[in-house]
C-alpha positions, 0 to 999 in steps of 0.5 A: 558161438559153438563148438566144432563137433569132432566129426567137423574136424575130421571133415575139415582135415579130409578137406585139407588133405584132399586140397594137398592131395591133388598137388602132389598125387592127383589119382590119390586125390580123386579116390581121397574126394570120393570118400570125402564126399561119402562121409559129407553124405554120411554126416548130413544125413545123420544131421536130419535124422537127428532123433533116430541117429545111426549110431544110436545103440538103443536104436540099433538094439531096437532093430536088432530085437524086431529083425530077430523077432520077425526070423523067428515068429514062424517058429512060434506059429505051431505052439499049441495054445490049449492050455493043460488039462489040469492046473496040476498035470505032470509035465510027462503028461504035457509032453507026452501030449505035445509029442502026440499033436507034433506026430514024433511018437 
């Protein structure tokens, strides 16, 4: 037998509030199954995508480093990637260049 998840007895006690809801303020009672029906939403949908859940954190920073990634590639499209002169250039030398190739002055 299993265990009653507490997202099962958070829906349950929405259900039961919403059952005493519409005796006593149907208008409440309509706005409490609206949300009820959302977080039923919310939980089945969680249920079939049970690997790649919503409320993974290594999923979501995952999603977090490709969205950042993707903003700021544009960015990286300009490097110069010639590699230096010399293994021993100065690093006033490499910047000077880059200064030159970018037309900064």
């Amino acid at each position: 037998m299993r265990r009653v998840t507490p997202l099962g007895w958070a829906l349950l006690g929405a259900v039961i509030a919403t059952v005493v809801l519409v005796f006593v303020a149907p208008g409440i009672a309509l706005v409490a199954a609206v949300i009820l029906a959302l977080a039923v939403a919310v939980a089945v949908a969680d249920g079939f995508a049970a690997p790649i859940s919503w409320f993974d954190v290594g999923v979501a920073n995952d999603r977090k480093r490709e969205a950042l990634s993707r903003r700021f590639t544009h960015r990286r499209l300009d490097w110069e990637t010639t590699p230096p002169d010399h293994a021993d250039e100065p690093p006033e030398a490499i910047w000077a260049r880059e200064r030159e190739r970018r037309g900064l002055g």
